[in-house]
C-alpha positions as a printed Julia matrix, in Angstrom:
150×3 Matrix{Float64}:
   0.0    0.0    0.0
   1.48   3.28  -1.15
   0.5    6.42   1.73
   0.12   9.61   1.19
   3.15  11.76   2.41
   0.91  14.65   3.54
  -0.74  12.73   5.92
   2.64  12.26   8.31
   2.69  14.84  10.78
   5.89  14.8   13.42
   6.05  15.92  16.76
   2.34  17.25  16.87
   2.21  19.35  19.85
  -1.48  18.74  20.99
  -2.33  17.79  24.61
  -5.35  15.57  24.28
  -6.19  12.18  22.42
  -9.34  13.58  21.49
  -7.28  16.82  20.01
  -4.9   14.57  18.54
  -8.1   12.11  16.97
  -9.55  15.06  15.69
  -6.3   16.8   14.08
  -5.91  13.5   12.25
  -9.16  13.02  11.44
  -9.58  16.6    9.68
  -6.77  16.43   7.94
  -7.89  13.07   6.18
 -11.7   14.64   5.48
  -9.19  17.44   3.69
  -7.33  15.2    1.48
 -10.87  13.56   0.83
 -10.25  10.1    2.5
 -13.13  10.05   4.86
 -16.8   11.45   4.86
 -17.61  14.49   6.84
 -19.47  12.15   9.87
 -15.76  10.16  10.2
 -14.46  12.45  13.26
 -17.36  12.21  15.31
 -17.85   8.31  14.84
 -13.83   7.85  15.17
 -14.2    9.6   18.87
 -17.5    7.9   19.86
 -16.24   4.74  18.81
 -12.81   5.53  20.88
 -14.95   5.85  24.17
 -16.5    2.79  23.88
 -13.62   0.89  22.12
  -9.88   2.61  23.11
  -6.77   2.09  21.55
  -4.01   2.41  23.39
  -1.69  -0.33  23.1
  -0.12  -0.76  26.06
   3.62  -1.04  25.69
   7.57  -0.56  25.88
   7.68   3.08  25.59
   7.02   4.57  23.29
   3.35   3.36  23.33
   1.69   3.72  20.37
  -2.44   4.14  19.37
  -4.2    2.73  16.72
  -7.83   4.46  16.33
  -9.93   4.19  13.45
 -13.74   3.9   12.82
 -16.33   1.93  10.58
 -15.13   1.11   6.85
 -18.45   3.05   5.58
 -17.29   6.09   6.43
 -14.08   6.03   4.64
 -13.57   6.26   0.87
 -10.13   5.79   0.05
  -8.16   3.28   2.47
  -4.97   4.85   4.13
  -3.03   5.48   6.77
  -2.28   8.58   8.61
   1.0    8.25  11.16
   1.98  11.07  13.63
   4.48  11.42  16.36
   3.85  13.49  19.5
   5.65  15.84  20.67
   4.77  15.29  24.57
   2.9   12.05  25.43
  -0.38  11.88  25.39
  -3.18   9.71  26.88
  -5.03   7.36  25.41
  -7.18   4.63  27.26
  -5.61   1.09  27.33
  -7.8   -0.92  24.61
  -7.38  -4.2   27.41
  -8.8   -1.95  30.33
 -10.75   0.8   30.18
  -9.64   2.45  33.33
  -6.61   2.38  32.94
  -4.32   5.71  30.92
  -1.59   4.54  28.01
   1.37   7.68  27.51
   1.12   7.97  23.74
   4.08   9.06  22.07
   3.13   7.55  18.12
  -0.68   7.75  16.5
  -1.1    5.36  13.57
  -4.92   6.3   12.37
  -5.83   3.33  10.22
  -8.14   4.49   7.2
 -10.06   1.27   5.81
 -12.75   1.02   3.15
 -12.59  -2.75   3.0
 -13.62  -4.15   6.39
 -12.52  -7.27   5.26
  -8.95  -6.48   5.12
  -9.25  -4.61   8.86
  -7.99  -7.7   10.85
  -4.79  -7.77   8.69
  -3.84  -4.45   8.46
  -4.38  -3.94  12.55
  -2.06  -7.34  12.96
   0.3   -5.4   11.14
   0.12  -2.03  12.97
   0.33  -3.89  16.47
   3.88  -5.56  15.05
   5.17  -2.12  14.3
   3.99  -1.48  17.96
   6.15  -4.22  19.53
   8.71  -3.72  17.44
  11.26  -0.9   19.71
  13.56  -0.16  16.88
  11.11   1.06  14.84
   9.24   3.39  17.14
  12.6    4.42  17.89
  13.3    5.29  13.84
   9.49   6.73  14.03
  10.35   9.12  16.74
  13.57  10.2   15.56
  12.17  10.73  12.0
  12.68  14.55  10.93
   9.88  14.68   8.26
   7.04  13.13   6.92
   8.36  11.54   4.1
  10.98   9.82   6.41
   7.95   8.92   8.38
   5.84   8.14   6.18
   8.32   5.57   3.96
   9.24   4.07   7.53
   5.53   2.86   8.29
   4.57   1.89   4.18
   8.07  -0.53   4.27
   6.59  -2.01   7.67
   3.3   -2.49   5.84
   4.25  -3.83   2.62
């Protein structure tokens, strides 16, 4: 899958997850990837449903909503500046520091499952949060996350 460079952002500086969610998700209703209702169901459904991974730091996040709200399938990647919580997706309670946002963009809910297998081994894998983090630019970022994904 090739992604689209403008939707890497490094070292947002936003406090929230919802601020962070809803960066993210405007910039993909911009570029025309999702329908206008996307934002709104991507931070319902991240009540109900979080997606923090909890892990080595840096942790990472993984939100996305329902396949009929998207028309194109991407991804959108960004790196925080300062951590930011997000609610652990194995217990509600419970607050995951998020230092990397990987917003997964699907139109084909059948090929969900897959793509979120392969988001969670870019999660555990240290070195390459590590690259992620230290990436200077989007297209750096960006290239990192399509070789992981390809």
């Amino acid at each position: 899958m090739q992604l689209d460079e403008r939707l890497g952002f490094v070292k947002l500086d936003l406090g929230t997850s919802k601020a962070v969610e809803s960066y993210l998700a405007n910039q993909l209703l911009k570029y025309g990837y999702v329908k206008d209702t996307y934002k709104t169901a991507l931070l319902d459904r991240e009540k109900e449903f979080p997606t923090g991974l909890p892990s080595a730091t840096p942790a990472v996040a993984i939100p996305h909503a329902n396949a009929d709200l998207v028309y194109k399938t991407t991804i959108a990647v960004a790196t925080l500046k300062h951590p930011v919580n997000f609610k652990n997706m194995g217990a509600i309670t419970e607050d995951v520091p998020v230092e990397i946002v990987i917003m997964l963009v699907i139109s084909e809910p059948h090929s969900q499952v897959s793509m979120l297998q392969k988001l969670v081994e870019i999660a555990q894998n240290p070195v390459l949060k590590a690259q992620l983090l230290q990436a200077k630019d989007r297209q750096t970022l960006i290239k990192l996350v399509e070789t992981a994904i390809n």
